[in-house]
C-alpha positions in Angstrom: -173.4 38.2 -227.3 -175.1 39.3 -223.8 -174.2 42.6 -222.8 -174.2 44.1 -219.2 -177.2 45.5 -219.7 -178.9 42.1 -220.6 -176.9 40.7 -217.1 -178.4 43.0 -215.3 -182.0 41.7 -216.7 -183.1 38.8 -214.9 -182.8 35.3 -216.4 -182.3 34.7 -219.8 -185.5 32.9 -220.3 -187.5 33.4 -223.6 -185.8 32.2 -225.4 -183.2 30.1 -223.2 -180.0 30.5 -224.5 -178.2 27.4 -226.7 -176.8 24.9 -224.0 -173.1 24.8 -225.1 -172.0 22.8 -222.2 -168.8 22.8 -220.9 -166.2 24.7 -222.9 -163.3 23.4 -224.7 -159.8 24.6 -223.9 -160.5 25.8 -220.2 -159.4 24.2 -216.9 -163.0 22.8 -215.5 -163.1 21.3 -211.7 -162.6 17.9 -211.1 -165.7 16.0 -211.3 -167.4 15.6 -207.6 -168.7 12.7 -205.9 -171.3 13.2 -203.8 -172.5 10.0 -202.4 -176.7 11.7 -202.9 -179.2 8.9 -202.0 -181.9 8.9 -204.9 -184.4 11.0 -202.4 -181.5 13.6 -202.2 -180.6 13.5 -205.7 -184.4 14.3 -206.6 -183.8 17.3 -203.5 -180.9 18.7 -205.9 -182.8 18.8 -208.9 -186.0 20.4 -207.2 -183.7 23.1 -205.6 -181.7 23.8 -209.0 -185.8 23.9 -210.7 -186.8 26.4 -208.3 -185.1 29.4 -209.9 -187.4 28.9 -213.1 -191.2 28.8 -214.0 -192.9 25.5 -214.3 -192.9 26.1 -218.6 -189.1 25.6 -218.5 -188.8 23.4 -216.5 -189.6 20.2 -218.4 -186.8 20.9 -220.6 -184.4 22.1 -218.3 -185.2 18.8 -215.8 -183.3 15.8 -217.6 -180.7 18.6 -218.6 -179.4 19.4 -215.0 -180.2 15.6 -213.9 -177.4 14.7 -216.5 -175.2 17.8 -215.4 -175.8 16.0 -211.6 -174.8 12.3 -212.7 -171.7 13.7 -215.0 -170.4 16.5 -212.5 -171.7 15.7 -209.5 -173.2 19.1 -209.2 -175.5 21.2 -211.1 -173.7 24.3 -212.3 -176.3 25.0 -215.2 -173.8 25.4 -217.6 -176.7 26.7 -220.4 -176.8 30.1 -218.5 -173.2 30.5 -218.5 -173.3 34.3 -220.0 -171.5 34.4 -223.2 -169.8 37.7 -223.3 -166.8 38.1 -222.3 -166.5 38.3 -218.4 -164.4 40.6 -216.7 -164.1 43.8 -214.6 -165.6 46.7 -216.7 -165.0 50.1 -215.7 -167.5 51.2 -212.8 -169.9 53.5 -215.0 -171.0 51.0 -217.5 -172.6 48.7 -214.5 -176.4 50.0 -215.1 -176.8 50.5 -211.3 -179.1 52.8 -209.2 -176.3 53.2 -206.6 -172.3 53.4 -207.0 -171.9 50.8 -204.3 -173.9 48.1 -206.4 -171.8 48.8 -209.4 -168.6 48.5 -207.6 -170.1 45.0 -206.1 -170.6 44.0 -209.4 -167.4 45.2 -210.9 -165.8 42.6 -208.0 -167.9 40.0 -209.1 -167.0 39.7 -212.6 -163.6 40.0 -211.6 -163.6 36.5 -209.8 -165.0 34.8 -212.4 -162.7 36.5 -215.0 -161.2 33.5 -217.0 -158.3 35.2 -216.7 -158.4 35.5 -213.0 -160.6 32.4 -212.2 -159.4 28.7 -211.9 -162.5 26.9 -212.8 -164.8 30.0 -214.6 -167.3 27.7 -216.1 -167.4 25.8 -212.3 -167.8 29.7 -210.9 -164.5 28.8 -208.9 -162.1 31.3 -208.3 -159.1 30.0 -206.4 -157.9 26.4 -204.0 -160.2 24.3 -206.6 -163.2 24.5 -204.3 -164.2 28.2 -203.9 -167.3 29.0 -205.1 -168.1 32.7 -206.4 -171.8 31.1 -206.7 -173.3 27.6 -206.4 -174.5 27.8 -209.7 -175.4 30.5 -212.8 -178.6 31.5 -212.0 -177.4 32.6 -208.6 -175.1 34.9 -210.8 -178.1 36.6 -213.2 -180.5 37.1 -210.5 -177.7 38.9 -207.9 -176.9 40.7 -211.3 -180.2 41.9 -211.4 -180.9 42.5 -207.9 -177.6 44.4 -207.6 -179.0 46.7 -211.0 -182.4 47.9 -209.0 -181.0 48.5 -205.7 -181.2 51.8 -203.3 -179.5 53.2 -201.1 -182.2 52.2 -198.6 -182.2 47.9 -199.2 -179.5 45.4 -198.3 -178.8 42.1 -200.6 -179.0 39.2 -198.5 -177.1 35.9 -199.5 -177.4 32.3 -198.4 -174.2 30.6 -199.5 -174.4 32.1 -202.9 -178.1 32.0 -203.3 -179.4 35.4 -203.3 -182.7 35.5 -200.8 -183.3 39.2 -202.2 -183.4 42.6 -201.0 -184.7 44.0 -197.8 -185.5 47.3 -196.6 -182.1 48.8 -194.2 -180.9 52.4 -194.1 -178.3 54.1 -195.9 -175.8 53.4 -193.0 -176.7 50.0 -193.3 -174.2 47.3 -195.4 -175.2 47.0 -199.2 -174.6 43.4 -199.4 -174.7 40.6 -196.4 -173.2 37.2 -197.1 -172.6 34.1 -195.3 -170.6 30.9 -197.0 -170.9 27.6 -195.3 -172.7 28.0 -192.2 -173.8 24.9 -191.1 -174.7 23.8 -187.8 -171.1 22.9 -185.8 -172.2 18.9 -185.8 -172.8 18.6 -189.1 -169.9 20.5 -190.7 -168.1 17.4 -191.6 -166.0 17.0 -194.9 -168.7 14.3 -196.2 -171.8 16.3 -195.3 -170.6 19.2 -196.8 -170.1 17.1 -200.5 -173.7 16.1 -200.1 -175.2 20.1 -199.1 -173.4 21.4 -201.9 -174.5 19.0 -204.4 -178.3 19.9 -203.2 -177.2 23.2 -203.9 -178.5 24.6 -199.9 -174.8 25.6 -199.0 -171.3 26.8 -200.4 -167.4 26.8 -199.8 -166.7 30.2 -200.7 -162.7 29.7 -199.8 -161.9 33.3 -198.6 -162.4 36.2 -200.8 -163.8 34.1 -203.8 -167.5 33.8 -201.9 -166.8 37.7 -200.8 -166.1 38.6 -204.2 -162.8 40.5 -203.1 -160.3 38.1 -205.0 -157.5 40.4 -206.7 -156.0 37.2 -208.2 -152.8 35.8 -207.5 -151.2 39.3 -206.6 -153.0 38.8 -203.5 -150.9 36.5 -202.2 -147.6 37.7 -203.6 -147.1 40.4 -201.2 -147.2 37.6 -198.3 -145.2 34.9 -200.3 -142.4 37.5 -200.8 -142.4 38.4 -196.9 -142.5 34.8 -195.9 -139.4 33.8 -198.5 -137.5 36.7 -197.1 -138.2 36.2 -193.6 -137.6 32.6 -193.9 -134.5 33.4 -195.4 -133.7 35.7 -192.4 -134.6 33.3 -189.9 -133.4 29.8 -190.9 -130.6 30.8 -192.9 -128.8 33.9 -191.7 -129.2 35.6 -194.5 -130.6 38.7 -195.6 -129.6 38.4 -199.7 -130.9 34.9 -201.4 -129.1 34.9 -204.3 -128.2 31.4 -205.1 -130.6 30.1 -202.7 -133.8 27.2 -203.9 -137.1 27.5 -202.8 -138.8 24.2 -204.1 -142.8 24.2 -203.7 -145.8 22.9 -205.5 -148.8 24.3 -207.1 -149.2 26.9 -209.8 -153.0 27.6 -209.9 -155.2 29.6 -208.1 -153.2 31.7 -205.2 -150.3 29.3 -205.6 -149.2 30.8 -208.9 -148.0 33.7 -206.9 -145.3 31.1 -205.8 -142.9 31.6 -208.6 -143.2 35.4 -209.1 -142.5 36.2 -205.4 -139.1 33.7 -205.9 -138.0 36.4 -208.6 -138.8 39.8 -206.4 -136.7 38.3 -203.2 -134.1 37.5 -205.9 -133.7 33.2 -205.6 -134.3 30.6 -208.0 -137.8 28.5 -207.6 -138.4 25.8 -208.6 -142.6 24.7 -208.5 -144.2 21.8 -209.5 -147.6 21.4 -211.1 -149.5 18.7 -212.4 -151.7 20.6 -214.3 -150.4 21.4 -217.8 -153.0 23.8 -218.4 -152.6 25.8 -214.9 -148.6 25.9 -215.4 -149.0 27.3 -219.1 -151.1 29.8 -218.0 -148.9 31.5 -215.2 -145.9 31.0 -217.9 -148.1 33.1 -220.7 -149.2 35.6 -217.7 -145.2 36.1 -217.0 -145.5 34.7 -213.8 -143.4 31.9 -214.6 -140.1 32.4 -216.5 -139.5 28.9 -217.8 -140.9 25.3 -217.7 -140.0 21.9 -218.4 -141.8 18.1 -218.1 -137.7 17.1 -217.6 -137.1 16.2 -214.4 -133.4 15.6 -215.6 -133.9 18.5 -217.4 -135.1 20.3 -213.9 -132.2 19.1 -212.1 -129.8 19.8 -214.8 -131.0 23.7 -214.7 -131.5 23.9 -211.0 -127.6 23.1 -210.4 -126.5 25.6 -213.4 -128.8 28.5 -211.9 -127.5 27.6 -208.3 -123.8 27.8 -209.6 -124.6 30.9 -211.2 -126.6 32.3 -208.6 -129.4 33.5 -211.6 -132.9 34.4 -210.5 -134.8 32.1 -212.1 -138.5 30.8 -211.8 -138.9 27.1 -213.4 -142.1 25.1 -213.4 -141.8 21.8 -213.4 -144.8 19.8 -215.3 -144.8 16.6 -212.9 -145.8 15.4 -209.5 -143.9 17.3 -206.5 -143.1 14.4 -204.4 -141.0 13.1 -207.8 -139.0 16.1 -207.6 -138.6 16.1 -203.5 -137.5 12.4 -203.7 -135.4 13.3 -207.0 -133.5 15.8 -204.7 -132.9 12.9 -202.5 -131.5 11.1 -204.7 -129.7 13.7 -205.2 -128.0 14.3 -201.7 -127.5 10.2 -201.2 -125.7 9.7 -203.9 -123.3 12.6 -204.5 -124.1 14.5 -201.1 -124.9 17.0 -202.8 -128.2 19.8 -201.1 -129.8 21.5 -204.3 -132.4 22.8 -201.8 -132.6 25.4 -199.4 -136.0 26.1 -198.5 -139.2 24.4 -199.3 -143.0 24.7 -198.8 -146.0 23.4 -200.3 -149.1 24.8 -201.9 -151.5 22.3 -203.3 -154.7 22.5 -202.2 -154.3 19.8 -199.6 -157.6 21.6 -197.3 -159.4 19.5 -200.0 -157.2 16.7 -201.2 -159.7 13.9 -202.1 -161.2 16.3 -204.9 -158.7 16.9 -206.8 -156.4 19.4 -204.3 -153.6 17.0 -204.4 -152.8 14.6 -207.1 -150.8 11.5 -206.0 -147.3 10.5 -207.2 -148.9 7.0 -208.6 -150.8 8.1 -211.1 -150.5 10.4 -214.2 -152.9 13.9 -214.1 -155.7 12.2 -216.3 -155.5 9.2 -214.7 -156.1 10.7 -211.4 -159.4 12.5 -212.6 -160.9 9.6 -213.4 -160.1 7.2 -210.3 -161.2 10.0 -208.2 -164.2 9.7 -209.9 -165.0 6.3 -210.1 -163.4 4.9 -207.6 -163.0 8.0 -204.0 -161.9 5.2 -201.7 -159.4 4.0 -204.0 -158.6 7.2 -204.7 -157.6 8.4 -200.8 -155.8 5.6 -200.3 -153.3 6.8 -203.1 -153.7 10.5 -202.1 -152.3 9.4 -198.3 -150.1 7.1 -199.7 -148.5 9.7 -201.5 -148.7 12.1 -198.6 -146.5 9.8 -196.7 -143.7 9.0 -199.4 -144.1 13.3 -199.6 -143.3 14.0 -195.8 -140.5 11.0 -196.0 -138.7 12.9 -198.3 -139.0 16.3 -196.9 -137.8 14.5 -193.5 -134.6 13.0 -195.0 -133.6 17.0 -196.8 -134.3 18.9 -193.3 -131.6 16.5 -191.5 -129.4 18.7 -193.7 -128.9 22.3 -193.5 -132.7 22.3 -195.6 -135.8 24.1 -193.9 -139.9 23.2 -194.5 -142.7 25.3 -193.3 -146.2 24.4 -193.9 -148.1 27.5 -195.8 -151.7 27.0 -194.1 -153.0 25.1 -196.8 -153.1 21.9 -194.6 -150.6 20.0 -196.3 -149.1 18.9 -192.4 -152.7 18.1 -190.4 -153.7 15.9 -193.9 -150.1 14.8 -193.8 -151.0 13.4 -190.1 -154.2 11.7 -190.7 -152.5 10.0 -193.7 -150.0 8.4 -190.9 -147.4 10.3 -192.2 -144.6 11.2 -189.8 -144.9 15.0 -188.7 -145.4 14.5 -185.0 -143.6 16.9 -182.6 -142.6 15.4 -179.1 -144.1 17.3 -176.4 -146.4 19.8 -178.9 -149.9 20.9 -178.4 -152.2 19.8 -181.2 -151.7 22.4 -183.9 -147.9 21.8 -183.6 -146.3 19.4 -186.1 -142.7 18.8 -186.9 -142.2 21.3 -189.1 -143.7 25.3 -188.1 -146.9 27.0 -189.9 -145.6 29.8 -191.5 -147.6 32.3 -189.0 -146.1 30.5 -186.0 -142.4 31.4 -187.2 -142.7 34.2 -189.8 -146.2 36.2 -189.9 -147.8 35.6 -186.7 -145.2 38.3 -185.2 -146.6 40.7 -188.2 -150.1 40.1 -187.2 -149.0 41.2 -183.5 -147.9 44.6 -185.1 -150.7 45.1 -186.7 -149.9 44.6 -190.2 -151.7 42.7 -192.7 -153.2 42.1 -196.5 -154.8 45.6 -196.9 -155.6 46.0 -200.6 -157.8 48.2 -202.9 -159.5 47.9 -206.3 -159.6 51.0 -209.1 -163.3 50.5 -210.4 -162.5 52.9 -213.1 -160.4 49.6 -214.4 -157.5 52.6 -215.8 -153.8 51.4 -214.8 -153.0 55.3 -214.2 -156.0 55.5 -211.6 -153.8 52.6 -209.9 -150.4 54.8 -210.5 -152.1 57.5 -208.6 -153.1 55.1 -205.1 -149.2 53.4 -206.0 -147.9 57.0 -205.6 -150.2 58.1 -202.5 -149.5 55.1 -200.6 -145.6 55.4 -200.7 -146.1 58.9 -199.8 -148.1 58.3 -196.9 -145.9 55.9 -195.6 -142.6 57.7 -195.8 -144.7 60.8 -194.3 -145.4 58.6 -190.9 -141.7 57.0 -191.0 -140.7 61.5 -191.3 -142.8 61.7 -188.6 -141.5 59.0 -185.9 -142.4 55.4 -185.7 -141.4 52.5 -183.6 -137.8 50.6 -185.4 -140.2 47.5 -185.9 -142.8 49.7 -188.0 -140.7 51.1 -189.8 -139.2 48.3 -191.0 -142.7 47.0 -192.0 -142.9 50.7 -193.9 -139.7 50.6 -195.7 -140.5 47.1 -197.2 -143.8 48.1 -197.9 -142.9 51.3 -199.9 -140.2 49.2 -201.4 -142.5 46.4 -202.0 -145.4 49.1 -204.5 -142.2 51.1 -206.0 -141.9 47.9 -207.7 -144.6 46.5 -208.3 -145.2 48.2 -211.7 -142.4 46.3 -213.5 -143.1 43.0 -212.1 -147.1 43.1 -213.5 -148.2 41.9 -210.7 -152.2 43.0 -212.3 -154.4 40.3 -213.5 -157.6 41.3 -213.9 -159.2 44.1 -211.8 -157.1 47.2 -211.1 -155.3 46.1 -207.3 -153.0 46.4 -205.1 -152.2 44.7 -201.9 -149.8 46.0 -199.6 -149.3 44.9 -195.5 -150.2 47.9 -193.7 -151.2 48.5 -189.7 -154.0 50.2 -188.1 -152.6 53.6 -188.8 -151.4 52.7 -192.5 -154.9 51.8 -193.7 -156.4 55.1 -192.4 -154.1 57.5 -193.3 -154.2 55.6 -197.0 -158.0 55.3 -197.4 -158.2 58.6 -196.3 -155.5 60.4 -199.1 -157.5 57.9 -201.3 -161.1 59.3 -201.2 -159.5 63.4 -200.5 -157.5 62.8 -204.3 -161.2 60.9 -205.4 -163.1 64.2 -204.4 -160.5 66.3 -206.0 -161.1 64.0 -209.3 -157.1 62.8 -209.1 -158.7 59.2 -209.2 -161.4 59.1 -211.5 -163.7 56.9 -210.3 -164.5 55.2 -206.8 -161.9 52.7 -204.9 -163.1 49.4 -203.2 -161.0 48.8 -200.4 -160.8 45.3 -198.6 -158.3 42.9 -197.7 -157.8 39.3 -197.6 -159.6 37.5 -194.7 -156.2 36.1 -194.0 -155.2 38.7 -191.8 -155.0 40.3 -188.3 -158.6 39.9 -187.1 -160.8 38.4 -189.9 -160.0 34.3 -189.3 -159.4 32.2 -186.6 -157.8 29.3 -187.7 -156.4 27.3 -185.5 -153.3 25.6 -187.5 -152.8 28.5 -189.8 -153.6 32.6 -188.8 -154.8 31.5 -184.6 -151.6 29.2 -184.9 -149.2 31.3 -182.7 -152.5 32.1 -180.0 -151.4 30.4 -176.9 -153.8 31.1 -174.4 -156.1 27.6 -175.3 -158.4 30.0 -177.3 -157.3 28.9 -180.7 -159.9 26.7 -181.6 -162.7 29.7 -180.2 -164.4 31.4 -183.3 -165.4 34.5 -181.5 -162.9 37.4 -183.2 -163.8 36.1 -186.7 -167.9 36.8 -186.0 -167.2 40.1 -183.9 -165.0 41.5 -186.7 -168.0 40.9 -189.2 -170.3 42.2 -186.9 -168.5 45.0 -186.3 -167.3 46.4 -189.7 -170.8 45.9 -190.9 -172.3 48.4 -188.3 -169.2 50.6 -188.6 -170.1 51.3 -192.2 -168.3 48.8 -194.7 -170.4 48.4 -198.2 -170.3 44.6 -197.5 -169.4 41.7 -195.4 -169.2 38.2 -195.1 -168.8 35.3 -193.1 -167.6 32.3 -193.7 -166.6 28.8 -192.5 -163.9 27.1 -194.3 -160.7 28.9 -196.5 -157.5 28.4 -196.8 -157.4 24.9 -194.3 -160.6 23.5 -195.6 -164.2 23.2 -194.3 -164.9 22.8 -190.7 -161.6 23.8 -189.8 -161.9 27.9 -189.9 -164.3 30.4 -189.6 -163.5 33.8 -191.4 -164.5 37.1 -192.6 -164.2 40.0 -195.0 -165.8 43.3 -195.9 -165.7 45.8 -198.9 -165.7 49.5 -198.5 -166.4 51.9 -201.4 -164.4 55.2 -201.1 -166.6 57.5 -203.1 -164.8 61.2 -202.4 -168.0 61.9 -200.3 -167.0 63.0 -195.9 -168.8 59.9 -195.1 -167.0 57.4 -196.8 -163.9 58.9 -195.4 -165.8 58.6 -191.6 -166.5 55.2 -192.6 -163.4 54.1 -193.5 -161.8 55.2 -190.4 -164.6 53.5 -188.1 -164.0 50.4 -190.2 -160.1 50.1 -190.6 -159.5 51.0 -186.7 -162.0 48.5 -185.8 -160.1 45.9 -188.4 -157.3 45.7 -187.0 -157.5 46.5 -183.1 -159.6 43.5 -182.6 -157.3 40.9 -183.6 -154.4 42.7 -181.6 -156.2 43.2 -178.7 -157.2 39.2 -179.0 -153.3 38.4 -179.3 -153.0 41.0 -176.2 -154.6 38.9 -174.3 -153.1 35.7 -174.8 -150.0 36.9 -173.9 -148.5 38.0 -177.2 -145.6 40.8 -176.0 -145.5 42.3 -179.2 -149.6 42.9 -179.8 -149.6 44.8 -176.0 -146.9 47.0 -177.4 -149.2 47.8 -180.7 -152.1 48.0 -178.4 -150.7 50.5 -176.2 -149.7 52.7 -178.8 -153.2 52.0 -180.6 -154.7 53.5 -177.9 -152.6 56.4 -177.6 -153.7 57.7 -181.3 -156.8 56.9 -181.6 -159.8 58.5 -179.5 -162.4 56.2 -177.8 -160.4 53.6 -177.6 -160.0 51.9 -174.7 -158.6 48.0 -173.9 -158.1 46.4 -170.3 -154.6 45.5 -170.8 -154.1 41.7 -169.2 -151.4 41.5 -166.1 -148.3 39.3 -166.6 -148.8 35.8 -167.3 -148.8 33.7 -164.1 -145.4 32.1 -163.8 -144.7 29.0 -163.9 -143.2 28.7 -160.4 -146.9 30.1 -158.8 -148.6 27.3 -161.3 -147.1 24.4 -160.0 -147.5 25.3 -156.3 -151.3 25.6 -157.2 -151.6 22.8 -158.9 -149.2 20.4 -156.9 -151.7 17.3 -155.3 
């Protein structure tokens, strides 16, 4: 059994460890198919060689060739570290600085089995995102992270660590970029074949960031989207009775079913994955399954007449249960469905992040592996019969959003029929949750702020649950605008909860959406009560890159940007810039997350609160800059509500100082201009 003193050692090399292979009885990512030519297969296995002297590697050679041919990637599965791998409490990380320990305290948090989708694969979440390329990458940024100063930064390559360099103490701890490839050459294909050579890495959002809180993190947002959605297509502000019907229970999708039970309706997800929907239903997450889809229908109807709050997975392909509920409404014109969504991983569907109707779960795996042409065929077929069905439900009183997991733009290349008359082209039939439901949030200011207890104690997390609320309600005391203090009062709401619904898995977290002046007057209560030892040990703060200023995304976060700039990249590079010279512990960059590779570019940071005066200057450089970037961007493209947030922004906080855009041009003055 390794300990973390041994992680923290170097490689594991004499003697090598037994090679155990992949484990028995945990999920492991779908096999990958690569396409290598033999010259870039013979490139993979040099790069993978390179992490260990020339005596090892004659054995370990025809070891990870074989990992290469059966995987389709070389995750060196020998130096998987057999204890057990989880957040430990800060102080028994043997670091030379507290920043390092909290890095690595994040680290083993996203590989966590318990947190983790594909541990063994070092994926954390959306069946693609990498913590590392492989486990070597993992012992030496161990080991690195263990002789740090206070005077180097760790530099990583899409999870290769290049080592540390001399900085200053100012100076970010850690430096990552996922993914960046040249703009040309970041194609779906190419990226299958970099990866497999092991030179780059799809690091999703805060899995290659190591700021992953598990599904929790995406709770918060589900539950603000189902009650908004409720708000705004219904009319209604209490769901009881109401069915949300979705898909996908693994990584951030499990969050899904719990957020159905804190806005009070009745889910109702399907998963295709046994393993994945057993898991959330042992976690709590999930309060009953079935593989019935009688059965499913038989319980949806009772739970509907009783108007119960009910989560039920359904072990089966999604698109039989949306054409089931068509079936349904044709022949006893009867809706069981109110609202519906989708979370599969569809930003990577020919590998395994969407599983067509056709075929059975195993039988999937292994066409997509022998046969990827065959394969995507089935995957768009599917897509189609998928959109066909959620077509005929929405000519009822039924309404469909797409959750920014690309389920609508794969949906389009598969032919299927999402096409908006007169729409720009990241408009499809149905809206992107941020163009309806968040993207006025964002405006305000408000997003996935979260922070992580490193002392891994639940009543270290009881004290930032109790500091938060009382921060808030202090600012709503003191006068706030009606639309922040809505925000507030759901938020406060939203963490007074949040005990009973154990929302923790893994690390010590919490998310909450917070604004500009949220975040600082929280991080700041947060390292006073650290000084004062009322927390015990130092707080990570970060948030999910999904949020105000850290991604542009053009069909998912830069959705609602109207101003032609959606498909620009420039906020998501300043905002790393910028937090890394305005003091966070760590950033990162990233292309790809949440709508798949080559179709985003985003960013995240961590930021150790340590009790000392300069984390708590840091944190207010950092947070301010966070946020009033992305609402100054949605200023300027003519967003009402961000010019509102930005004038008051700049009424609180010193040195800050936006040219505010004049009206948009009307369109009277534009056609005279343009008129031949």
């Amino acid at each position: 059994m390794s300990s973390l003193q041994a992680l923290c050692s170097g490689l594991p090399l004499r003697p090598l460890p037994e090679n155990r292979g992949r484990w028995p009885g945990v999920p492991h990512a779908p096999v990958r198919t690569p396409g290598l030519s033999p010259a870039e297969e013979q490139l993979a296995l040099r790069n993978a060689l390179r992490y260990f002297p020339p005596d090892i590697q004659e054995l370990l050679a025809p070891e990870f060739a074989q990992e290469l041919r059966l995987y389709g990637h070389i995750y060196m599965y020998r130096f998987c570290p057999d204890m057990e791998m989880r957040a430990y409490p800060v102080e028994q990380y043997p670091c030379r600085t507290r920043a390092a320990a909290a890095i690595m305290h994040m680290v083993m948090n996203n590989l966590d089995p318990a947190v983790a989708q594909f541990p063994q694969e070092l994926v954390t979440y959306g069946g693609n995102g990498q913590v590392f390329s492989n486990w070597a990458q993992f012992w030496l940024t161990m080991t690195y992270l263990a002789q740090m100063t206070e005077e180097q930064t760790l530099v990583m390559y899409s999870g290769h660590p290049l080592g540390l360099f001399p900085s200053s103490p100012g100076a970010p701890r850690l430096v990552i970029s996922n993914g960046m490839v040249i703009p040309n050459y970041s194609s779906r294909m190419e990226y299958e074949k970099l990866f497999a050579m092991g030179v780059t890495m799809y690091g999703q959002m805060t899995a290659g960031s190591y700021c992953y809180i598990g599904p929790q993190g995406i709770v918060h947002g589900t539950v603000l989207t189902v009650l908004n959605a409720g708000r705004r297509y219904l009319g209604v502000q209490d769901l009881a009775g109401k069915v949300f019907v979705s898909s996908g229970l693994g990584g951030m999708s499990g969050a899904q079913a719990k957020a159905a039970v804190i806005v009070g309706c009745i889910s109702v997800v399907a998963e295709v994955d046994r393993a994945a929907l057993m898991k959330r239903h042992e976690q709590g997450w999930l309060m009953e399954v079935t593989d019935s889809l009688d059965g499913c229908i038989e319980r949806l109807r009772e739970a509907r007449r009783r108007k119960e709050v009910l989560s039920l997975g359904y072990h089966g392909n999604v698109v039989d249960l949306w054409e089931r509920l068509v079936y349904e409404l044709d022949t006893t014109g009867e809706l069981l469905v109110d609202l519906g969504s989708d979370q599969t991983s569809c930003h990577n569907p020919f590998n395994g992040g969407y599983y067509p109707v056709q075929l059975g779960f195993a039988e999937a795996q292994s066409l997509m592996a022998s046969d990827p042409a065959a394969f995507k065929c089935l995957v768009q077929e599917s897509l189609r019969r998928h959109v066909s069905a959620i077509n005929r439900l929405a000519k009822e009183n039924f309404f469909f959003w797409d959750y920014g997991n690309a389920f609508l733009l794969e949906a389009q290349r598969a032919g299927a029929d999402v096409g908006k008359a007169g729409a720009d082209k990241t408009e499809f039939r149905y809206p992107s949750y941020v163009q309806h439901i968040m993207g006025d949030i964002f405006s305000q200011g408000f997003g996935p702020f979260r922070w992580v207890c490193t002392s891994g104690d639940p009543q270290d997390l009881a004290v930032t649950d109790q500091l938060a609320t009382s921060v808030l309600e202090e600012a709503i005391a003191d006068g706030v605008d009606p639309a922040v203090k809505l925000q507030y009062m759901d938020n406060i709401r939203w963490v007074r909860e949040a005990a009973k619904h154990r929302l923790v898995v893994g690390s010590q977290a919490r998310i909450l959406y917070s604004d500009q002046k949220g975040r600082v007057a929280i991080a700041v209560a947060f390292n006073q009560a650290i000084a004062r030892g009322e927390i015990k040990a130092p707080v990570v703060l970060s948030r999910d890159h999904h949020d105000v200023s850290g991604t542009d995304s053009p069909f998912r976060e830069t959705s609602n940007i109207h101003d032609g700039s959606a498909f620009c990249a420039d906020m998501a590079v300043q905002n790393f810039v910028g937090d890394a010279f305005r003091g966070a512990t760590w950033v990162a960059l990233h292309n790809g997350g949440g709508v798949g590779w080559g179709e985003v570019i985003n960013g995240g940071f961590g930021l150790v609160l340590d009790g000392t005066l300069e984390a708590e200057q840091k944190a207010k450089m950092v947070l301010s800059w966070d946020v009033s970037n992305g609402v100054a961007r949605r200023c300027w493209s003519g967003n009402r509500k961000a010019h509102e947030t930005i004038c008051r922004t700049m009424e609180e906080i010193r040195g800050l100082v936006v040219t505010l855009p004049h009206r948009m041009a009307d369109e009277r003055v534009l056609q005279q201009a343009l008129r031949p």
